[in-house]
MARRO-712043 format. One record per residue: residue number from 0; z, x, y of N, C-alpha, C, O, CB in turn. Coordinates in steps of 0.2 Angstrom, whole numbers, padded with zeros to 4 digits. Glycine has a CB too. Layout:
<lozas>
k, nZ, nX, nY, caZ, caX, caY, cZ, cX, cY, oZ, oX, oY, cbZ, cbX, cbY
NUM, Z, X, Y, Z, X, Y, Z, X, Y, Z, X, Y, Z, X, Y
...
</lozas>
This chain:
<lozas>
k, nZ, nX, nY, caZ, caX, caY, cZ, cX, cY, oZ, oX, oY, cbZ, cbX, cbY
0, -0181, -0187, 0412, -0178, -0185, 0407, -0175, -0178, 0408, -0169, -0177, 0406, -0183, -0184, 0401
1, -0177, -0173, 0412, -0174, -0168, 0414, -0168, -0168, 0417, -0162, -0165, 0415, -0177, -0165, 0418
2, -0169, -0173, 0423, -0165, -0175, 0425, -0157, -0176, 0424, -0153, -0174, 0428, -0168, -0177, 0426
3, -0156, -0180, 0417, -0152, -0180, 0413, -0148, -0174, 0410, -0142, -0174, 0409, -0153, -0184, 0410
4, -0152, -0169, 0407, -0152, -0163, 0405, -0149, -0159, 0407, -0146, -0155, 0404, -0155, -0162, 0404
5, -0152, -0158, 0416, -0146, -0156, 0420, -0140, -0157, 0422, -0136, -0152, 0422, -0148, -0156, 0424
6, -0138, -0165, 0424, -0131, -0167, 0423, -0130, -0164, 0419, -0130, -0158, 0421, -0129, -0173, 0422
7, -0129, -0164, 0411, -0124, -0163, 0407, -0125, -0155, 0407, -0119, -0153, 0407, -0126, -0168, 0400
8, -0131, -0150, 0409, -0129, -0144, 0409, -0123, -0144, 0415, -0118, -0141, 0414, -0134, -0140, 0409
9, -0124, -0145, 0418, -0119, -0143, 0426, -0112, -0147, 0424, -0106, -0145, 0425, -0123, -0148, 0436
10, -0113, -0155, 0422, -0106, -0155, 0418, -0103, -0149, 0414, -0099, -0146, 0417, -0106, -0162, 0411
11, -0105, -0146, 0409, -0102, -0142, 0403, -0101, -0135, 0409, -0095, -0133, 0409, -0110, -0140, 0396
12, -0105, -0133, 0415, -0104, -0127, 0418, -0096, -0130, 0422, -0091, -0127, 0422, -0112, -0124, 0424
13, -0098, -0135, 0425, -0091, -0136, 0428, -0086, -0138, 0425, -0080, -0139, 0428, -0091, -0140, 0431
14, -0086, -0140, 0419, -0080, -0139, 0417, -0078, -0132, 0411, -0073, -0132, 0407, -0078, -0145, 0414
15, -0083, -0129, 0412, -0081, -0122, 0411, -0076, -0120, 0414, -0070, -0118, 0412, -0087, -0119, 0412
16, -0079, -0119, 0422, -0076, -0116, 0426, -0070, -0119, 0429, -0065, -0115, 0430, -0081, -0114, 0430
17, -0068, -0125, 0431, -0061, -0127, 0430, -0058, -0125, 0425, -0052, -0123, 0426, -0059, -0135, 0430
18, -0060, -0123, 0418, -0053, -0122, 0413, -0054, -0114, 0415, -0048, -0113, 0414, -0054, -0123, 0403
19, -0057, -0109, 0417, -0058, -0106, 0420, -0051, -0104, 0427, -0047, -0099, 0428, -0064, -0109, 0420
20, -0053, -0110, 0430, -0047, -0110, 0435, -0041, -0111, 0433, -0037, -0106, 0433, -0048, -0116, 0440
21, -0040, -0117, 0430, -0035, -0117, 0427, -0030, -0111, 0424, -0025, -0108, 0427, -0038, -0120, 0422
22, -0034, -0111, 0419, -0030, -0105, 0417, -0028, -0097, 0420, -0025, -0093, 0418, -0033, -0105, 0412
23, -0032, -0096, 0425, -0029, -0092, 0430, -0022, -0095, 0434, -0017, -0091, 0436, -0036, -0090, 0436
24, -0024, -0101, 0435, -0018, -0103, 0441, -0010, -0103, 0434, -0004, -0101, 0436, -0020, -0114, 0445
25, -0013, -0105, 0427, -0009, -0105, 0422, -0004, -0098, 0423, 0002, -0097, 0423, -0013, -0106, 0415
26, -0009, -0093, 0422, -0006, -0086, 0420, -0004, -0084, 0424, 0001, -0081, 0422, -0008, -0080, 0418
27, -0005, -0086, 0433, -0001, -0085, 0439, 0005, -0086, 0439, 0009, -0082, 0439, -0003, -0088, 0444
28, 0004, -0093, 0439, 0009, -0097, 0437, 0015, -0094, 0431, 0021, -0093, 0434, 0005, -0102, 0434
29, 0014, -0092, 0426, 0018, -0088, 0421, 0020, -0081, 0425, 0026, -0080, 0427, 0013, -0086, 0414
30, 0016, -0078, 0427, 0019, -0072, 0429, 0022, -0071, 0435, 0024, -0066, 0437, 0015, -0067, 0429
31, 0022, -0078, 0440, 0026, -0078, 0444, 0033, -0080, 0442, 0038, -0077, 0444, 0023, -0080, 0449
32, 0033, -0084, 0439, 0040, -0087, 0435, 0043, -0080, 0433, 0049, -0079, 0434, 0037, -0093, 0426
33, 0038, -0074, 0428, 0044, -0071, 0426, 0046, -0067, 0431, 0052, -0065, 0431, 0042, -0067, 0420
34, 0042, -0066, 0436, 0046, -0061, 0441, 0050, -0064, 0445, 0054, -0060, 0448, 0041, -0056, 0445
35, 0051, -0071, 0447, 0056, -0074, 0449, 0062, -0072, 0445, 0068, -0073, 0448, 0054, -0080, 0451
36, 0063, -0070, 0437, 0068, -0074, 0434, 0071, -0065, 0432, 0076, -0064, 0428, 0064, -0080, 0427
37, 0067, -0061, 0435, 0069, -0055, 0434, 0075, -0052, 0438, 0079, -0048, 0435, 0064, -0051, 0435
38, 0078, -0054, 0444, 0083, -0055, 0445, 0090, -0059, 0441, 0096, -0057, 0439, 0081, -0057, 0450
39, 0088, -0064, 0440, 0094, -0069, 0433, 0095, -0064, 0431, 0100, -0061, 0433, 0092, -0074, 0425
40, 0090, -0061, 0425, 0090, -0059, 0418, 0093, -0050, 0421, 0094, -0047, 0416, 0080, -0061, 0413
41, 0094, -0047, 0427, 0099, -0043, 0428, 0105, -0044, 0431, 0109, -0039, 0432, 0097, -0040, 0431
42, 0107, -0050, 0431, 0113, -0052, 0433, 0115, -0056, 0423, 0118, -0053, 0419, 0112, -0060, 0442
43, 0113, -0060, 0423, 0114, -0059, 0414, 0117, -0055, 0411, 0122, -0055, 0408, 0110, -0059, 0410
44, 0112, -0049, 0410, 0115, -0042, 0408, 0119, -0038, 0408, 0121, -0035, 0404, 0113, -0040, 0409
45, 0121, -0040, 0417, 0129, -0036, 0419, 0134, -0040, 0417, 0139, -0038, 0414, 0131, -0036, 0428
46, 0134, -0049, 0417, 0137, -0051, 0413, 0139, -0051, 0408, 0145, -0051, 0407, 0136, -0055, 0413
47, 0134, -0049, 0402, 0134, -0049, 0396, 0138, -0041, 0395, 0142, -0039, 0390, 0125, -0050, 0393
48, 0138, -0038, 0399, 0138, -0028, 0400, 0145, -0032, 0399, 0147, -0034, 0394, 0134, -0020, 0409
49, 0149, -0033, 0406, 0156, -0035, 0408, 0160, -0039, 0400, 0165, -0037, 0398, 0157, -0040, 0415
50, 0155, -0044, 0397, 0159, -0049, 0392, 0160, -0043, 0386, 0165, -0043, 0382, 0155, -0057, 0390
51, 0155, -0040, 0387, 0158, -0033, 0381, 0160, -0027, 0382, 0160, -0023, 0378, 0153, -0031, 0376
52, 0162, -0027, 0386, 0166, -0021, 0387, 0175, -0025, 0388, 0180, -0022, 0389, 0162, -0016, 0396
53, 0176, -0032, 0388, 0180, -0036, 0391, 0183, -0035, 0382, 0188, -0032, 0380, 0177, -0045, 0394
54, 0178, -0039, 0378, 0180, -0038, 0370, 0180, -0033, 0367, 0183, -0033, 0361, 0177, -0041, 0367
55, 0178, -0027, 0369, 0179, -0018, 0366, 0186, -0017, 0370, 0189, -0013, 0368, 0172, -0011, 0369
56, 0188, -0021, 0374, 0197, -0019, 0377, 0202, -0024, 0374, 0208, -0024, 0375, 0199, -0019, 0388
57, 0198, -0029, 0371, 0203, -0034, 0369, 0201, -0031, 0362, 0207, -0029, 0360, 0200, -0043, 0370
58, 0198, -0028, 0358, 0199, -0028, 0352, 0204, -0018, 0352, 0207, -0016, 0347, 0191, -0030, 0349
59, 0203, -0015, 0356, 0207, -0010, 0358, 0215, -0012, 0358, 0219, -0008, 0355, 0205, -0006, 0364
60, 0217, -0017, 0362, 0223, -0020, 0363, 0226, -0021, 0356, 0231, -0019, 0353, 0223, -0026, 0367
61, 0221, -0024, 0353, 0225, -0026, 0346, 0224, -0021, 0341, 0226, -0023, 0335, 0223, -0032, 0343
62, 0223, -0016, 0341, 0221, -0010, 0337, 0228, -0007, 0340, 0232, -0005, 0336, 0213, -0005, 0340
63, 0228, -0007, 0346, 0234, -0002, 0347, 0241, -0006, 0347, 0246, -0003, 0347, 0233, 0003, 0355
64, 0241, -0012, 0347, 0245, -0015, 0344, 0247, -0017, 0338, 0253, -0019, 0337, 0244, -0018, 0345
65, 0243, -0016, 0335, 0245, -0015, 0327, 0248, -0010, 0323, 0251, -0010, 0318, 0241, -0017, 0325
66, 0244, -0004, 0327, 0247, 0004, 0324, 0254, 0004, 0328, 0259, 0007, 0325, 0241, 0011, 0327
67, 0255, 0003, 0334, 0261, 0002, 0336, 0268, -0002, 0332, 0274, 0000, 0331, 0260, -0001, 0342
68, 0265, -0008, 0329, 0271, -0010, 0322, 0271, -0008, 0319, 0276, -0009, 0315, 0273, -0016, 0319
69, 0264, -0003, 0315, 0266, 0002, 0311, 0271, 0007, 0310, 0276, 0007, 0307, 0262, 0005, 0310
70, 0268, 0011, 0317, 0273, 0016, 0318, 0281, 0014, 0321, 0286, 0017, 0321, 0269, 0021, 0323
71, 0280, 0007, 0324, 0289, 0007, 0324, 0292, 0005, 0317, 0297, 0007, 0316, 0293, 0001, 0331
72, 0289, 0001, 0313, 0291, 0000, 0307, 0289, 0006, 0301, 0292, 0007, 0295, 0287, -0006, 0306
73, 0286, 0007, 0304, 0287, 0016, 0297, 0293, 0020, 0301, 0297, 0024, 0299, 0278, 0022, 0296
74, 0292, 0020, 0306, 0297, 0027, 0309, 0304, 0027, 0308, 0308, 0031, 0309, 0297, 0027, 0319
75, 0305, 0022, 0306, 0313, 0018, 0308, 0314, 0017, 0302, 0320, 0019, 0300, 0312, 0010, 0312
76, 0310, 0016, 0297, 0312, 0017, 0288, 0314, 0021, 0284, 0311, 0026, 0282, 0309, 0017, 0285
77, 0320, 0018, 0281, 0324, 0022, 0275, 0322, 0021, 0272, 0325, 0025, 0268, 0329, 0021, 0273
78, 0317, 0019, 0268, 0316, 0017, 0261, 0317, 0023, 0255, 0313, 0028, 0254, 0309, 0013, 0262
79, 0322, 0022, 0251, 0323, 0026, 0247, 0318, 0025, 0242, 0317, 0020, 0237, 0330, 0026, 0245
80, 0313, 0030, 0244, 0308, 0032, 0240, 0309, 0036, 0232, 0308, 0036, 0226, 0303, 0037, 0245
81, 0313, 0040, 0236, 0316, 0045, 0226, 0321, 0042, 0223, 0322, 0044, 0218, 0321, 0054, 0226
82, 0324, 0037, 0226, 0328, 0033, 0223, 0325, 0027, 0218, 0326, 0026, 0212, 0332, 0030, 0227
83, 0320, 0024, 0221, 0315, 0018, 0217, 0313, 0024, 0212, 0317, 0025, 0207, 0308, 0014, 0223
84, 0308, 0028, 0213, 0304, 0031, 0207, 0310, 0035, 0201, 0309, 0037, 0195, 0298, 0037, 0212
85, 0315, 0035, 0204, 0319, 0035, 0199, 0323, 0031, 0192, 0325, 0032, 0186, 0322, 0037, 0202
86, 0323, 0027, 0197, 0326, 0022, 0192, 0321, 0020, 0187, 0322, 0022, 0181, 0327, 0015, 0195
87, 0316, 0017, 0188, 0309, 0017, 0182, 0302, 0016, 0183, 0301, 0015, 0189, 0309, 0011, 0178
88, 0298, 0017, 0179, 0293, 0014, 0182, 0292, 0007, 0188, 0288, 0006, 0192, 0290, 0013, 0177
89, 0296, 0004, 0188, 0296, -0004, 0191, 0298, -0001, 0199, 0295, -0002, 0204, 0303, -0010, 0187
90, 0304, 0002, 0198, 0304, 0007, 0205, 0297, 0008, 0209, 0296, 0005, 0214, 0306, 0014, 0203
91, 0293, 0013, 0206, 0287, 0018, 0207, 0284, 0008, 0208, 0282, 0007, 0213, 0284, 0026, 0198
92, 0283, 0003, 0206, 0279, -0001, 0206, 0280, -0006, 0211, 0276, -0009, 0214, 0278, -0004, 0201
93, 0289, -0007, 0213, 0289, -0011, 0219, 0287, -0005, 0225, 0284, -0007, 0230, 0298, -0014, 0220
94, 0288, 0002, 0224, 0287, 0007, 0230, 0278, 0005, 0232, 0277, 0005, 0238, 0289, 0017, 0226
95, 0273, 0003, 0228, 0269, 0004, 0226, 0267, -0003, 0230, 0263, -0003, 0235, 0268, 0005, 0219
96, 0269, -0009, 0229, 0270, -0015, 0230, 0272, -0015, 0238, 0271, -0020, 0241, 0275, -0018, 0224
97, 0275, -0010, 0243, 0279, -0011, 0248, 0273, -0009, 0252, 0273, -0011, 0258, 0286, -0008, 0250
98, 0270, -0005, 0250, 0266, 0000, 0255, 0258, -0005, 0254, 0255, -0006, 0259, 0264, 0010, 0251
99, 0256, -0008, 0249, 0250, -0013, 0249, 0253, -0017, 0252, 0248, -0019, 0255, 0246, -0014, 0244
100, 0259, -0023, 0253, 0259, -0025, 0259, 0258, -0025, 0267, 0255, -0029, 0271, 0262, -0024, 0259
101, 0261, -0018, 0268, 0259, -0015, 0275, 0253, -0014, 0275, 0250, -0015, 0280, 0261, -0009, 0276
102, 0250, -0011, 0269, 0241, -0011, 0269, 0239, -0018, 0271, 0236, -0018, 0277, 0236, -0010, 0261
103, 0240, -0024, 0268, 0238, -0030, 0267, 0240, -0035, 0275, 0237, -0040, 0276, 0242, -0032, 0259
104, 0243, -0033, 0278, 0247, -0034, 0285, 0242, -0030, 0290, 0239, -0033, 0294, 0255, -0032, 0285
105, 0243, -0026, 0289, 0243, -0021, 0296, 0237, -0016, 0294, 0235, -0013, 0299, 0252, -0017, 0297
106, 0235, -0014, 0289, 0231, -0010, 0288, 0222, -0014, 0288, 0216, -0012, 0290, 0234, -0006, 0282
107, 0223, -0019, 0285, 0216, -0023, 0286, 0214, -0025, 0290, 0208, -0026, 0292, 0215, -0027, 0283
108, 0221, -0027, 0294, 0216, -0032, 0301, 0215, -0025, 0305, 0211, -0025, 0309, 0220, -0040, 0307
109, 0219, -0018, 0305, 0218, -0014, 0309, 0209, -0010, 0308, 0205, -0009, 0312, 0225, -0008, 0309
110, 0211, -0010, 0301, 0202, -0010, 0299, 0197, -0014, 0302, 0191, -0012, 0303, 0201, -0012, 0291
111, 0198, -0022, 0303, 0193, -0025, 0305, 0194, -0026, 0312, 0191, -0030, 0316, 0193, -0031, 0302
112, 0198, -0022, 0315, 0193, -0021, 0323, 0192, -0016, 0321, 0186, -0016, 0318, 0194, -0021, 0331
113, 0194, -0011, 0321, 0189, -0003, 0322, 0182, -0004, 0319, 0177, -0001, 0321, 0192, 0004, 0317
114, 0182, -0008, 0314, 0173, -0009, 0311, 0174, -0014, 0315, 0176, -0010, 0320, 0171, -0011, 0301
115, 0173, -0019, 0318, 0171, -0024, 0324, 0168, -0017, 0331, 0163, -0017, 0334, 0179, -0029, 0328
116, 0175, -0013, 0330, 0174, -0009, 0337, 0165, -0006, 0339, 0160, -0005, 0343, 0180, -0001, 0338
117, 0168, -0004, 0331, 0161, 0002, 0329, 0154, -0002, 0329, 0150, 0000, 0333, 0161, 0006, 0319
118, 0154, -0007, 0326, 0146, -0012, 0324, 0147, -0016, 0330, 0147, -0021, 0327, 0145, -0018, 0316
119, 0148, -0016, 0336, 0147, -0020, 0340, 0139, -0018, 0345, 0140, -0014, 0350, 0153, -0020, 0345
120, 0135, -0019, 0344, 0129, -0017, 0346, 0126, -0024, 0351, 0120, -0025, 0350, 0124, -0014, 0340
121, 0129, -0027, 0355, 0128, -0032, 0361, 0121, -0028, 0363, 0118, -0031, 0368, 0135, -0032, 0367
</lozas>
């Protein structure tokens, strides 16, 4: 009868100790994986570094693109301002009406990169 009591203890000790093994070879295992992957994951990074610094000059281009048809389209303008506000209020309201255009064109998307530029936290 002992006999048997032993097996089954020395079963339970040995497979103690394989999960034992196991799981050392497991965590080896894991932490050799990450340190192999630590090289990638800094080549990633430079990638990731270059694709946003690629889109902070793509979204500069069109920033300065768009203030550029401001300024050649404002620079260049006659618009009789004391003439409109003269005539009537309706004057003063197309004058009113020409400039939220230009807002509505050229001023919002110039707004949405700069707030792109700003909140880009890659």
């Amino acid at each position: 009868m002992s006999r048997i009591y032993h097996g089954g203890i020395l079963a339970i000790l040995t497979g103690i100790v394989c999960d034992i093994a196991f799981s050392i070879a497991d965590l080896f295992l894991r932490e050799l994986w990450a340190l192999i992957r630590i090289p990638f994951e800094i080549i990633g990074a430079i990638f990731q570094m270059f694709a946003t610094i690629d889109a902070m000059r793509t979204n500069l281009d069109i920033l300065s693109s768009v203030l550029s048809i401001y300024h050649n389209f404002t620079s260049g303008l006659s618009f009789p301002e004391n003439f409109l506000q003269s005539i009537s209020p309706l004057g003063t309201l197309i004058w009113i009406g020409f400039w939220g255009v230009v807002f509505w064109y050229i001023g919002i998307p110039a707004l949405g990169v700069l707030f792109s530029i700003l909140t880009d936290h890659r």
